[in-house]
C-alpha positions in Angstrom: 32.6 98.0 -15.7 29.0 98.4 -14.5 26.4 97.1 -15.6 24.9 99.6 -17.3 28.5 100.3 -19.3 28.2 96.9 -20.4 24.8 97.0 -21.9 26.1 100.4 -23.8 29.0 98.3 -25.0 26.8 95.4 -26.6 24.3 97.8 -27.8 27.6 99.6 -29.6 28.9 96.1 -30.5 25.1 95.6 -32.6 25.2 98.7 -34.1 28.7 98.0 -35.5 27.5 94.4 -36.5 24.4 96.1 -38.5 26.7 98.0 -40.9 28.4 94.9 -42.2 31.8 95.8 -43.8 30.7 99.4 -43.1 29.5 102.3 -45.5 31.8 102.1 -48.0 31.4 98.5 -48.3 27.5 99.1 -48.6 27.3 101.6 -51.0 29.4 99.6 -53.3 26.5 97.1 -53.2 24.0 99.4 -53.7 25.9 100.7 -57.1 26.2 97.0 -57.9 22.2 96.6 -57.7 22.5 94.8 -54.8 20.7 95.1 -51.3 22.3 94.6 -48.3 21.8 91.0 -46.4 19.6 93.2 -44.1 17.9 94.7 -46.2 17.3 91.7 -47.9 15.8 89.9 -44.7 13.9 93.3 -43.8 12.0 92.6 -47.4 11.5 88.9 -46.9 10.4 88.3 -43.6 6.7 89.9 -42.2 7.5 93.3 -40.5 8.9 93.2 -37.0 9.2 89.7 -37.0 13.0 89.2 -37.2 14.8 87.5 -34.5 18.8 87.4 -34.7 20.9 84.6 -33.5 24.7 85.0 -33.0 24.7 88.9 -33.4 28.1 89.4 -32.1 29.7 85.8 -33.5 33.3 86.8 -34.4 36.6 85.2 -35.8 38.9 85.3 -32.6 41.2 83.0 -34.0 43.6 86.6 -34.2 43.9 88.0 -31.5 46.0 90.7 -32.8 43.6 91.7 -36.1 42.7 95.3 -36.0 39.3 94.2 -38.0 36.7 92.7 -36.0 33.9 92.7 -37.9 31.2 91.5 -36.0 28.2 89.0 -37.0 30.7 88.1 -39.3 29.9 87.3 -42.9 26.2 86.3 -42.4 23.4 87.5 -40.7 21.1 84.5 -39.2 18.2 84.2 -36.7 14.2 83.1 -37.8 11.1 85.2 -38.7 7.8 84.6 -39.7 6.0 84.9 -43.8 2.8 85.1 -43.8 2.8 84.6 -40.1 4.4 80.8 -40.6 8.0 80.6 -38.4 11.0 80.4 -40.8 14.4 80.2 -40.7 16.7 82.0 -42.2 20.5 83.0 -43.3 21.6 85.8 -45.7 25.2 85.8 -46.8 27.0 89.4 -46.3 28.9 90.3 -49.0 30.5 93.8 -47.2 31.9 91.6 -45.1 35.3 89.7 -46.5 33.1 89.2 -49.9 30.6 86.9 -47.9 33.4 84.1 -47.9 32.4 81.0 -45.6 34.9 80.6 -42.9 34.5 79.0 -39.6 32.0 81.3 -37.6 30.2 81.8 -40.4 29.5 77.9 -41.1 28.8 77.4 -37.5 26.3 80.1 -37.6 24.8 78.7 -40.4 24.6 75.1 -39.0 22.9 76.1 -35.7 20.1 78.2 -37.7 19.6 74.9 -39.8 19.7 72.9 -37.1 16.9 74.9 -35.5 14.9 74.5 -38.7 14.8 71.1 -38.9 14.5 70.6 -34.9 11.4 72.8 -35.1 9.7 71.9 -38.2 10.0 75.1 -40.3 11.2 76.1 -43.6 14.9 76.9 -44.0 15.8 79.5 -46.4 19.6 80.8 -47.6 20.2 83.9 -49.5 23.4 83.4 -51.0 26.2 86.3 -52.3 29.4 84.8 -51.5 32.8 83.8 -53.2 32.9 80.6 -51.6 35.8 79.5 -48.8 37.8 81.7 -47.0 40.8 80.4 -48.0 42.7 82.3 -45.0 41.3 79.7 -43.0 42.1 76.6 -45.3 41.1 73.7 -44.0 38.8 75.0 -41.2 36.7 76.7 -44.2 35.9 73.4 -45.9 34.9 71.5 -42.7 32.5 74.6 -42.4 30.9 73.3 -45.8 30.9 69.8 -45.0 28.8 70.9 -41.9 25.8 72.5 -44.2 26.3 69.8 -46.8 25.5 67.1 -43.9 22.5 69.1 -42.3 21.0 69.6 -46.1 21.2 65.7 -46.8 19.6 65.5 -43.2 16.8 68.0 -43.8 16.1 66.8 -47.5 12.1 66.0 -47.7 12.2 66.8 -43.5 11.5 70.7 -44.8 11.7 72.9 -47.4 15.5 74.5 -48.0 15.2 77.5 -50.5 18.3 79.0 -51.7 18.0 82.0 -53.1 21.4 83.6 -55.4 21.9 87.3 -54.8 25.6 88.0 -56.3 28.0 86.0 -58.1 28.7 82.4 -56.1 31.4 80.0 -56.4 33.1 76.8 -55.3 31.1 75.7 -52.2 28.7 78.6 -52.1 26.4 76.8 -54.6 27.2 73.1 -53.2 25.0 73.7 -50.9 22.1 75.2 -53.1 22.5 72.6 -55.6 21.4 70.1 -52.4 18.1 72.3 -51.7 15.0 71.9 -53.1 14.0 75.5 -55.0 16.8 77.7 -56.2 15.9 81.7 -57.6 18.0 83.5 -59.4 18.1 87.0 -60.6 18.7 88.4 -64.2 21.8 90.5 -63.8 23.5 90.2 -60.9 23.3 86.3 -59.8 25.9 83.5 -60.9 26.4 80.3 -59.7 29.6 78.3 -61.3 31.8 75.7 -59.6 34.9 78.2 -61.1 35.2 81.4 -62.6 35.6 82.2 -66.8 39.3 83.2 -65.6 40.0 79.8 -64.4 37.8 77.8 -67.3 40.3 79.9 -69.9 43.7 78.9 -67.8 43.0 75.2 -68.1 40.5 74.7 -71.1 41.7 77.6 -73.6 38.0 78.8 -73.9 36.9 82.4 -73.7 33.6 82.8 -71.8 31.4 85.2 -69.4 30.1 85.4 -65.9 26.5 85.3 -67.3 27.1 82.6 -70.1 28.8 80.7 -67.6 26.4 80.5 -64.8 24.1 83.7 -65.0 20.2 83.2 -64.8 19.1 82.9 -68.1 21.9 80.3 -68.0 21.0 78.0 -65.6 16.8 79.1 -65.9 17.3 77.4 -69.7 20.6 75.1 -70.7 21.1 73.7 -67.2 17.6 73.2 -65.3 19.3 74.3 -62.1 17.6 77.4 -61.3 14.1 76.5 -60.9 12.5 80.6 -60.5 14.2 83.6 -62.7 13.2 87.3 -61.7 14.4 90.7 -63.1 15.1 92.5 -59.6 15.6 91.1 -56.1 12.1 92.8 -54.8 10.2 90.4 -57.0 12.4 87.8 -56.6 11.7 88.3 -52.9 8.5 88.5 -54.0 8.1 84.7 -56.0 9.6 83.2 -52.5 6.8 84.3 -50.5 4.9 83.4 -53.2 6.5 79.8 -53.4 6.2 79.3 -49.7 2.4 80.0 -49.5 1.8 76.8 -51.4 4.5 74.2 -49.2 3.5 72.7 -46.0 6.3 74.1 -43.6 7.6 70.1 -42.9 7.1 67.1 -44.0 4.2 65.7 -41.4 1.9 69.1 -41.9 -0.1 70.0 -44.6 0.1 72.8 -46.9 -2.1 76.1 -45.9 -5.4 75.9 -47.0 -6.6 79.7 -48.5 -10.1 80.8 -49.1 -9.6 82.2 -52.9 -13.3 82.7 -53.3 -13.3 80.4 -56.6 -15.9 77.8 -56.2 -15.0 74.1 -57.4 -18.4 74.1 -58.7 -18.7 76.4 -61.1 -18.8 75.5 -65.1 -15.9 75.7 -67.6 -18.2 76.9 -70.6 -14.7 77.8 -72.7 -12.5 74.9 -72.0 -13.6 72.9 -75.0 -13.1 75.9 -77.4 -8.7 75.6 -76.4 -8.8 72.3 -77.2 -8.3 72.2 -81.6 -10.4 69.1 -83.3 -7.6 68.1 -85.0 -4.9 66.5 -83.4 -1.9 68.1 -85.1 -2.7 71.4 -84.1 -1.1 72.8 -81.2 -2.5 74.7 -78.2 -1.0 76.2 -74.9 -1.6 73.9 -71.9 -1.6 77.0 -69.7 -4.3 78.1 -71.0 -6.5 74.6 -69.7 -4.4 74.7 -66.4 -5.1 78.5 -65.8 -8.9 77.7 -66.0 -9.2 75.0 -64.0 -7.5 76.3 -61.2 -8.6 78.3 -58.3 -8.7 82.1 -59.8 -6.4 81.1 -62.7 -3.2 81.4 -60.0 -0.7 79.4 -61.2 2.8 79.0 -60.1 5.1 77.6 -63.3 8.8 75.9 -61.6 11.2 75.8 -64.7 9.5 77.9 -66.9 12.3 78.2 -69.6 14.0 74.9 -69.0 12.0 71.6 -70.9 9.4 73.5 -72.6 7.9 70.2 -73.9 6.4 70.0 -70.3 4.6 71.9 -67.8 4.9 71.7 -63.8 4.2 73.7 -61.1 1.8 74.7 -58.2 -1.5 75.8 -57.6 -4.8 75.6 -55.9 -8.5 73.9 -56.5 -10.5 74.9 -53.9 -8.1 76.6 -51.6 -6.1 73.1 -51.5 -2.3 73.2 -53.0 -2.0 70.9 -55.7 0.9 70.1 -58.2 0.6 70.2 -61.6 2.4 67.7 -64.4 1.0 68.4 -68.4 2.4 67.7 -71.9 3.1 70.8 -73.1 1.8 70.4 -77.4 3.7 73.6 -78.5 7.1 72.5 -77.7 8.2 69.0 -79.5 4.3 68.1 -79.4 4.7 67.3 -75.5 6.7 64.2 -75.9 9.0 63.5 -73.4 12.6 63.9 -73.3 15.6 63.6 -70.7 15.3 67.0 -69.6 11.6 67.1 -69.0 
C-alpha cells in the first residue's frame, strides 16, 4: 500500500469515526432532543479550535467482530473557550449507548491526565448507561482509572461534568467527584440504578425524572449544582461558569473590563432593606446591585433556599458570594444550606 492509499484509508477511517454509531443511530438522538457528542463539542468549544486525541481508538479485543466502530464510545481531544485551553470528553451515545469499556476509559484517562499535566480545566459531557458489561471486569478497572485521576485533580483544576442523557451506575461516580455538575430539564438523569430495578428489590413504583431527573437532583438532593431547559443554554451557563474560575489552582481567575466603576453610589440600596426586622426582602436584589453590572451567577438555585451563593464580579475581579437569604426560613441556617 502506498503512501498515498494509506492516507485515503485513515482519512476513510475519520470519516467513519465522525458518524458515531452511524445515521440511524444519530437521528434517533436527534428525535430524543439530544445532540450528538460532536455536535455538542462543536457548540462548546471557540470555533475551529478542536483538537482530537485517539480518533481511531478501537476495541480490538475481537478480532473476528464485524463492528468496528471507531473512536469508540467517546470523542476526546482539548479546545479553547474564550481563548483559555481546555480539555475535554463527550460520551457517545450512538455508539454501544455510550457504555464505558476499556478504550473508552483509557481515552478518557489520557485526556485527564493532560488536564491536570497542563494546568487547564477538565470538562465531561456525560450520556452513558454506565459499564460495558461485555467487558466485565476490564469495564470497572476503566472507572477506577477516572475515579483515581478525579481525586488527583480535585482543587489542582476545575472538572465540570455536564449530564446529557440518562446516566447510571458508574457514569455519575465520576461526576458526583467533580466540582460543578449541569443538568438539563428533560432529557438528563443521574441514578445509581434504574426505577426497574428500585421496584424489583424495594416494591416501590417510581420514574426516571422523580428518580434522578433535574428538577430532582436541582431541589431534594443538592447534587446538580446548574439546571437549564435545552442543551444550547446549558452549553451556554458552562461558558458562562468557566469565565469566572481560574483555569488551575496556582493562576488567578480572568480579570474582565465590565465598564461598572467600583466607585459609583448605591442611592437605592437602603430603600431594599425594610425598617422592621420581621419583614422580608430578596437578597438578590442587594447582591445584584453591588456587583459589577448586576451579573450574577446563582450555584444551587433551587436547592437550600434559606441561603444564597454564587459568583460574580466587583471591578472586573471574580468574587464568591455567601448571604442569608430572609425569604426562605428567615436565612437561618440549616444542614442543607
Amino acid at each position: 500500500m502506498s503512501i498515498q492509499e494509506r492516507l485515503d484509508y485513515l482519512h476513510e477511517l475519520k470519516e467513519r469515526a465522525a458518524l458515531g454509531g452511524g445515521t440511524d443511530r444519530v437521528k434517533a438522538q436527534h428525535e430524543r432532543g439530544k445532540l450528538t457528542a460532536r455536535e455538542r463539542i462543536s457548540l462548546l468549544l471557540d470555533p475551529n479550535s478542536f483538537e482530537e486525541l485517539d480518533a481511531l481508538g478501537a476495541d480490538m479485543s475481537d478480532p473476528s467482530s464485524e463492528e468496528r466502530l471507531y473512536g469508540d464510545a467517546v470523542v476526546t481531544g482539548w479546545g479553547r473557550i474564550d481563548g483559555r485551553a481546555v480539555c475535554i470528553f463527550a460520551q457517545d451515545f450512538t455508539v454501544f449507548g455510550g457504555s464505558l469499556g476499556e478504550v473508552v476509559s483509557e481515552k478518557i484517562a489520557k485526556a485527564m491526565d493532560l488536564a491536570t499535566k497542563t494546568g487547564v480545566p477538565m470538562i465531561g459531557l456525560n450520556d452513558s448507561g454506565g459499564a460495558r458489561i461485555q467487558e466485565g471486569v476490564g469495564s470497572l478497572a476503566g472507572y477506577g482509572e477516572i475515579f483515581y485521576r478525579n481525586v488527583q485533580a480535585s482543587g489542582v483544576i476545575p472538572q465540570l461534568s455536564i449530564i446529557m442523557g440518562p446516566c447510571a451506575g458508574g457514569a455519575v461516580y465520576s461526576p458526583a467527584l467533580t466540582d460543578f455538575i449541569f443538568m438539563v430539564n428533560g432529557t438528563s438523569q443521574m441514578f445509581l440504578t434504574g426505577p426497574e430495578v428500585i421496584a424489583s428489590v424495594t416494591g416501590e413504583e417510581t420514574t426516571h425524572e422523580e428518580l434522578g431527573g433535574a428538577n430532582s437532583h436541582a431541589s431534594k438532593s443538592g447534587v446538580s449544582h446548574f439546571t437549564s431547559e435545552d442543551e444550547q443554554s446549558c452549553l451556554d451557563d458552562v461558558r458562562r461558569l468557566l469565565s469566572f474560575l481560574p483555569s488551575n489552582n496556582m493562576d488567578d481567575p480572568p480579570t474582565v473590563d465590565t465598564g461598572d466603576s467600583g466607585e459609583r453610589i448605591l442611592s437605592d440600596i437602603l430603600d431594599i432593606l425594610p425598617e422592621d426586622a420581621q419583614n422580608p426582602y430578596d437578597v438578590r436584589d442587594i447582591i445584584e446591585r453591588l456587583v459589577d453590572n448586576g451579573d450574577f451567577m446563582e450555584i444551587h438555585e433551587l436547592f437550600a433556599q434559606n441561603i444564597v451563593v454564587g459568583l460574580a464580579r466587583i471591578e472586573g475581579n471574580t468574587i464568591g458570594i455567601v448571604a442569608n437569604q430572609p425569604l426562605y426560613l428567615a436565612g437561618v441556617l440549616d444542614i442543607d444550606s
